[in-house]
C-alpha positions in Angstrom: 8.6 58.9 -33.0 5.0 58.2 -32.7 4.0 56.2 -29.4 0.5 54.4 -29.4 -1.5 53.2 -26.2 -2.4 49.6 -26.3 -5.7 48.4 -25.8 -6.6 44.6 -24.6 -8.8 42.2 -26.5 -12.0 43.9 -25.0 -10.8 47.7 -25.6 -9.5 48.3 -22.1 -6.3 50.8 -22.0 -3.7 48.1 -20.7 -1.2 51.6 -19.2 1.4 50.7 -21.8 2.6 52.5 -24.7 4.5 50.8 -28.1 6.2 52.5 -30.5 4.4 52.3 -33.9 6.6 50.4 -36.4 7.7 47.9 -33.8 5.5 44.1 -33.7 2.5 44.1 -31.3 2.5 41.1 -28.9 -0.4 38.7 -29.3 -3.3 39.9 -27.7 -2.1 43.6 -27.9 -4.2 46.3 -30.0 -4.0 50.0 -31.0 -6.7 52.4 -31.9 -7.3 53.5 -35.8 -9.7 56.2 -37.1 -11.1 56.3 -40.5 -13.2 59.3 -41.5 -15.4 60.4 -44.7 -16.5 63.5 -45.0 -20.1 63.9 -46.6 -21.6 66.2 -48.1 -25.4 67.5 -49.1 -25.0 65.9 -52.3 -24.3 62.6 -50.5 -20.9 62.4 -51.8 -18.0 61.3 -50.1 -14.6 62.7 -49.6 -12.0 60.6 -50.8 -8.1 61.0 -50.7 -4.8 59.9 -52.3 -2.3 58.4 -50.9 1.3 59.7 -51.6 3.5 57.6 -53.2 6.4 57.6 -51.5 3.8 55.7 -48.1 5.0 52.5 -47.0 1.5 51.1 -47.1 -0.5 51.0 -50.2 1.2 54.6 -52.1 -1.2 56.2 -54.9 -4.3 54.2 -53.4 -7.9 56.0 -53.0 -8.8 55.8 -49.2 -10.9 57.8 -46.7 -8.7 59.9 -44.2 -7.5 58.5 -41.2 -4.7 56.8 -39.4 -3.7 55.8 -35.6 -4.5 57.4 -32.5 -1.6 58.4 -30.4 -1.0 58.2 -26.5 -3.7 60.4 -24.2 -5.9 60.2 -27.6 -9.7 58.9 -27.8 -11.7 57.7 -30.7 -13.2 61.2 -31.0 -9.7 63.4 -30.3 -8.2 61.1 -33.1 -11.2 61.9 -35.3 -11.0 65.2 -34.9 -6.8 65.2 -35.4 -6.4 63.1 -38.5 -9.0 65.2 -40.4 -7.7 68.3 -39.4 -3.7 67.5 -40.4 -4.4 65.4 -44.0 -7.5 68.0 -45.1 -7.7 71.0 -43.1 -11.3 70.0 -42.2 -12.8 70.8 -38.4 -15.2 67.9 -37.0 -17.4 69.1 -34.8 -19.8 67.2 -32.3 -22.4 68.9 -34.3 -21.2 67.5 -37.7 -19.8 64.0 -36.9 -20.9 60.6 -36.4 -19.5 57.6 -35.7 -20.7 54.8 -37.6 -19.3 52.1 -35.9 -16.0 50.4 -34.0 -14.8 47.2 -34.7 -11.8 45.0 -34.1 -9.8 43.4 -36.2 -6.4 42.0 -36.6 -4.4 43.8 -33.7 -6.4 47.1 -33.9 -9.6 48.5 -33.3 -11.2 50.9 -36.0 -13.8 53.5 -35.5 -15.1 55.1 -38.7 -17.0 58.2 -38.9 -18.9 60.5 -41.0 -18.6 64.1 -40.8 -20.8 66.1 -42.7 -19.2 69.4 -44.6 -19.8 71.1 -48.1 -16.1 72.4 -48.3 -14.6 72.8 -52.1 -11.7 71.0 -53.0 -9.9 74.3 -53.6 -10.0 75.1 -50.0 -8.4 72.0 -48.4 -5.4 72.1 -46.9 -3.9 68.7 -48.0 -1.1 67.4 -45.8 2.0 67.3 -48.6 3.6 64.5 -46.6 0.2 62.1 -47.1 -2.5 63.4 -49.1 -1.6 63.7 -52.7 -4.8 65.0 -54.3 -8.8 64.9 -52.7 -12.0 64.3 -54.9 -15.9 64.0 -53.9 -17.3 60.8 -55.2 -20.7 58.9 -55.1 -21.0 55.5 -53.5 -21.5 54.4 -57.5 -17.9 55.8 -58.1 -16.0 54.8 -54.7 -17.5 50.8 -55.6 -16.1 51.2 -59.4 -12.8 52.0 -58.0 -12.3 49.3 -55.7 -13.6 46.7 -58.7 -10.7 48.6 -60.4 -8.1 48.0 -57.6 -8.0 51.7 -57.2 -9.5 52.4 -53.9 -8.0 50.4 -50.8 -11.0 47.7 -50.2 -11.7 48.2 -46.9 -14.2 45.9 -45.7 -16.4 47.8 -43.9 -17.8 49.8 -46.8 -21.3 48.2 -47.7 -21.4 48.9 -43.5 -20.7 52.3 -44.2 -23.2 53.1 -46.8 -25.7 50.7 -45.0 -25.0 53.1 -41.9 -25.1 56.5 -44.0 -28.6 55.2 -45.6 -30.0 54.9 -42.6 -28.7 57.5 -40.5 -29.3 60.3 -43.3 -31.6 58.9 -45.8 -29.6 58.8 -48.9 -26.2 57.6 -50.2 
């Protein structure tokens, strides 16, 4: 069973826990963590969703999912990329691009920056059917396809990477 703190409107820990699967009440929020590895090339690691997930199976995404009770942005970060790629962030290679909330949750995304080959991930079996590198170009072309899940924070995120590194 997974247990998530729950955060007021203005991203205060409210001392209570929920149990994930069960409804949020109004005004109620969790944490979430999205996370894109980069590399020198500019490239962005991308994932693939199993297909046997209850929420969009065999859908392109970045890694990520929700914090869980005792966790920050940053221990989140750092856990989600580590179980679904094998992948260490570091306070030397990470940066978060921004939080925001919407719906019932609040979403941090960050960029961690790694050169690691595709042959030496470790995928987690349960959620991570198969990783690729992919450009900016490629990551838009897929979510014009329906292909990638369209988050809507991604002309953010490549407005963010420009400016923070210089290149796409």
């Amino acid at each position: 069973m997974e247990l998530w703190d729950i955060y007021d409107n203005s991203f205060n820990k409210t001392g209570r826990i929920q149990e994930r699967g069960k409804p949020l009440a109004k005004g109620d929020n969790h944490l979430v963590v999205h996370i894109y590895p980069r590399n020198s090339k500019g490239e962005l690691l991308i994932q693939k969703r199993q297909m046997n997930l209850s929420w969009k199976p065999g859908f392109w995404s970045g890694t990520g999912g929700s914090a869980i009770v005792g966790e920050d942005v940053w221990a989140a970060c750092q856990r989600e990329l580590q179980e679904e790629l094998g992948i260490i962030a570091t306070r030397e290679n990470a940066s978060l691009a921004f939080l925001y909330k919407i719906e019932d949750y609040f979403n941090s995304v960050w960029i961690v920056k790694t050169d690691i080959e595709i042959k030496k991930l470790k995928l987690q079996p349960e959620e991570v059917l198969e990783a690729k590198w992919a450009s900016q170009d490629e990551i838009l072309q897929m979510m014009e396809e329906g292909t990638f899940i369209p988050y809507g924070y991604m002309n953010s995120l490549f407005e963010f990477i420009e400016k923070e590194f210089g290149t796409i």
